[in-house]
C-alpha positions as CSV (number, residue, x, y, z in Angstrom):
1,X,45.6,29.6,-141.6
2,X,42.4,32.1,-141.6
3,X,42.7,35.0,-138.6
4,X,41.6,34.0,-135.4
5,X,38.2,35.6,-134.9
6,X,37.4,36.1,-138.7
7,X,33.9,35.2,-138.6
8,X,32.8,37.2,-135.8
9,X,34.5,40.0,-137.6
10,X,32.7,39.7,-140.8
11,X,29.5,37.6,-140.7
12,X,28.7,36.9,-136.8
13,X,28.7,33.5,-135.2
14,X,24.7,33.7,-134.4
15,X,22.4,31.9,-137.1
16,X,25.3,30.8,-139.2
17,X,26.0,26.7,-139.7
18,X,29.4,25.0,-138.9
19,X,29.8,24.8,-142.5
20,X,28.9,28.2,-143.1
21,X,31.7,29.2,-140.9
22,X,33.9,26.8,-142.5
23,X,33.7,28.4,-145.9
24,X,33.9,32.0,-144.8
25,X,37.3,31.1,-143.1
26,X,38.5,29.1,-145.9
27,X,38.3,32.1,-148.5
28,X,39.6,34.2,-146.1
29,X,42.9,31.9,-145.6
30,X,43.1,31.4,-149.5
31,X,42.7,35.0,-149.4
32,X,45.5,35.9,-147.2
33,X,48.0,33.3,-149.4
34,X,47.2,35.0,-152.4
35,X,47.5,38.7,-151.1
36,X,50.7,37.9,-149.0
37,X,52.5,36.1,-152.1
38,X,51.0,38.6,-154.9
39,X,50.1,41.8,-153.5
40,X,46.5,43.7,-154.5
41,X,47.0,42.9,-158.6
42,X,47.0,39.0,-157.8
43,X,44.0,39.0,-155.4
44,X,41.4,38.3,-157.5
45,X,37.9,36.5,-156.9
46,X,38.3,34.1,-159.2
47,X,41.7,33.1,-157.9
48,X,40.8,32.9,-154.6
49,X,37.5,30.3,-155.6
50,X,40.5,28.0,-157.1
51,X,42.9,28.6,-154.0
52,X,39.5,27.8,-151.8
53,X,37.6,25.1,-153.3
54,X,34.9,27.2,-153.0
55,X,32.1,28.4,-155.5
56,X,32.5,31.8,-157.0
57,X,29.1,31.9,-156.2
58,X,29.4,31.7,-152.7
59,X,32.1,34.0,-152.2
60,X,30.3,36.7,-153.6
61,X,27.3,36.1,-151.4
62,X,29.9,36.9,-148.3
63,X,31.8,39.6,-149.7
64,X,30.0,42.0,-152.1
65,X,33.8,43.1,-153.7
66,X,37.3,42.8,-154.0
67,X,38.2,45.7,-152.1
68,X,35.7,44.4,-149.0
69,X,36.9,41.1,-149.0
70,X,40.7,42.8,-148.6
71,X,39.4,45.1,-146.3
72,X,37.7,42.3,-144.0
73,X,40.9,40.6,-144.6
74,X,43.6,43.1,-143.7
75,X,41.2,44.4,-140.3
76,X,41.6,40.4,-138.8
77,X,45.1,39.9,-140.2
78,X,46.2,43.5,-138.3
79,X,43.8,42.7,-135.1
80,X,45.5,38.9,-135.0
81,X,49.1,40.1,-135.1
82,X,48.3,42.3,-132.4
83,X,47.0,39.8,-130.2
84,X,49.3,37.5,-130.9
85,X,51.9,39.9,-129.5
86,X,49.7,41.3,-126.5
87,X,49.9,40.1,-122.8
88,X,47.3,37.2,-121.9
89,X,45.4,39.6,-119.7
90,X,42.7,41.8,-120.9
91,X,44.3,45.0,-119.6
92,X,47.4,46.5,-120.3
93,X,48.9,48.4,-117.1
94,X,51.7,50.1,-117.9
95,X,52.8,52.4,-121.1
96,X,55.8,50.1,-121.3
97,X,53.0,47.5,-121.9
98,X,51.9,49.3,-124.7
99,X,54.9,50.8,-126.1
100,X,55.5,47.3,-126.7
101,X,52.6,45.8,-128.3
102,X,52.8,49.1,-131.0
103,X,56.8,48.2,-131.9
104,X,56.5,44.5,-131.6
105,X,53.5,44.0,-133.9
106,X,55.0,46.6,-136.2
107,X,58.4,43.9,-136.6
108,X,55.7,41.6,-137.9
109,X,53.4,43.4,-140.1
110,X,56.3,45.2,-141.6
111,X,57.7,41.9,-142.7
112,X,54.1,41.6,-145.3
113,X,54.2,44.0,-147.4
114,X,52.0,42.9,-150.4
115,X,49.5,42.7,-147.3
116,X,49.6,45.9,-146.0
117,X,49.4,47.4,-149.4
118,X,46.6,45.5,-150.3
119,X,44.7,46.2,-147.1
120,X,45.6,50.0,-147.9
121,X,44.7,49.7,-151.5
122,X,41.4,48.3,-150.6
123,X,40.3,51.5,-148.2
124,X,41.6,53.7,-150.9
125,X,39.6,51.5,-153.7
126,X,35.7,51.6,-152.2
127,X,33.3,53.0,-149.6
128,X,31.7,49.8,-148.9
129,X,33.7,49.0,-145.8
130,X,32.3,52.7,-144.4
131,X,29.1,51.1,-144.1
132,X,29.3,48.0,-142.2
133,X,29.5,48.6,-139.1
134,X,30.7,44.8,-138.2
135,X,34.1,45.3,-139.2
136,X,34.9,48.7,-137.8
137,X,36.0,47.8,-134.4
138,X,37.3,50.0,-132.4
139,X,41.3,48.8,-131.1
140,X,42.4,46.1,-132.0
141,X,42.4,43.7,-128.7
142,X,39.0,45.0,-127.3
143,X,41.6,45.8,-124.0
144,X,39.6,47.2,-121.1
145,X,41.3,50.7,-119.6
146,X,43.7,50.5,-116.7
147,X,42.4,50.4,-113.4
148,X,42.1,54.0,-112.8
149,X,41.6,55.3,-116.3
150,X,38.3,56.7,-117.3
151,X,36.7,55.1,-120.5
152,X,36.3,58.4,-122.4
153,X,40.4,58.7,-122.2
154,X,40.8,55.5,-122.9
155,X,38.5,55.6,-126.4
156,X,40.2,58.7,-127.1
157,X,43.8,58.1,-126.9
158,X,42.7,54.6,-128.7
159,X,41.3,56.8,-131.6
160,X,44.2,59.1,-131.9
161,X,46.8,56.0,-132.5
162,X,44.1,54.5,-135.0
163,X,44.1,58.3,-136.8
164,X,48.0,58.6,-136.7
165,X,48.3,54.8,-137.7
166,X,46.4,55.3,-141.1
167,X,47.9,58.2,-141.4
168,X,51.4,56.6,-141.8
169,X,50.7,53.7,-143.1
170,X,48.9,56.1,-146.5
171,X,52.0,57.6,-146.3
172,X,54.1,54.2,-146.4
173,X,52.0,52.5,-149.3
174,X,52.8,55.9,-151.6
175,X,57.0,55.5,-150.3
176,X,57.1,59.1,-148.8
177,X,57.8,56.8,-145.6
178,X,59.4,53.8,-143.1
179,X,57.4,51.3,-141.7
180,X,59.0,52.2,-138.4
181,X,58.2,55.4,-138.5
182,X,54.8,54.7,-138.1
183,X,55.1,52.9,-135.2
184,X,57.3,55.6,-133.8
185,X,54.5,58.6,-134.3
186,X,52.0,55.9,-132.6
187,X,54.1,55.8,-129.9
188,X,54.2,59.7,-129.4
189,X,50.6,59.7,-129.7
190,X,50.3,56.8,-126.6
191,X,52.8,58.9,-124.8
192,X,51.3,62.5,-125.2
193,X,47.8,61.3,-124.0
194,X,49.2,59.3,-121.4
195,X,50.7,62.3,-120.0
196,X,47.6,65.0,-120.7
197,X,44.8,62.3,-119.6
198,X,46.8,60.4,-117.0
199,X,46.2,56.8,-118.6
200,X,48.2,54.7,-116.6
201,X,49.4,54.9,-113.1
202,X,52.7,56.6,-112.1
């Protein structure tokens, strides 16, 4: 099953066909089989045109690389799990709200290894991902701030768990590392700028 949301992520929903759509989530779900079962090694284009059914070709024309197609792959994987574990509402209220969201996706990408490591090995692999600027979303739930909060705050604590969450999860991929720790230093982050910028109400 592709992520939820894949094809606005990486090629936009305006001026692309049913079918077009179609396709681009197909090789991302054959994708995600392949990198979840094999890791980085087994993630190979060719592979993923027999997995998909579709043309070499084609694939190419949507993703320029390997390492773009894991990276396109591993941002909607990471963005789904979060959402899939976030409240229905489009704002989160409380730090407890948070606090969970950070621990509970973390039991669920943990359990994905080859995944994670492919998503990391990707970033780690090739610039292209630097420069297109449809895939780097900022958070992953596009959550609007607390009543109260100012959207400067907001951006910036949101920018401080992204920093400390690549941070970590470098650290992870090369075993100096625990999954959970990551998600613990994320939560310091959440709670040290809740307390300096006064995120959520008291």
């Amino acid at each position: 099953m592709p992520p939820r949301e894949a094809t606005e992520i990486g090629i936009g929903r305006r001026g692309t066909s049913q079918a077009q759509r179609e396709r681009y989530d197909a090789i991302l779900a054959a994708a995600h089989r392949i990198a979840d079962a094999g890791g980085y090694d087994a993630l190979q284009m060719r592979s993923i045109s027999e997995e998909s059914g579709v043309a070499l070709a084609t694939i190419y024309r949507y993703f320029k690389s390997r390492d773009y197609l894991a990276y396109v792959l591993g941002t909607t994987w990471i963005r789904q799990v979060v959402d899939d574990v976030s409240p229905s509402a489009q704002q989160l209220s409380t730090l407890e709200e948070l606090r969970h969201v950070i621990h509970t996706s973390a039991a669920v990408l943990k359990q994905h290894p080859n995944m994670l490591r492919t998503y990391m090995l990707s970033m780690l692999s090739s610039d292209e991902f630097v420069r297109d600027r449809r895939v780097l979303v900022k958070g992953s739930s596009g959550w609007e701030p607390p009543t109260g909060a100012k959207r400067r705050n907001w951006d910036t604590m949101v920018d401080y768990m992204d920093k400390v969450y690549w941070a970590g999860l470098l650290r992870w991929t090369h075993g100096q590392m625990d999954y959970d720790d990551i998600a613990d230093d994320v939560d310091g982050i959440a709670t040290i700028c809740d307390r300096a910028l006064g995120i959520f109400d008291r």
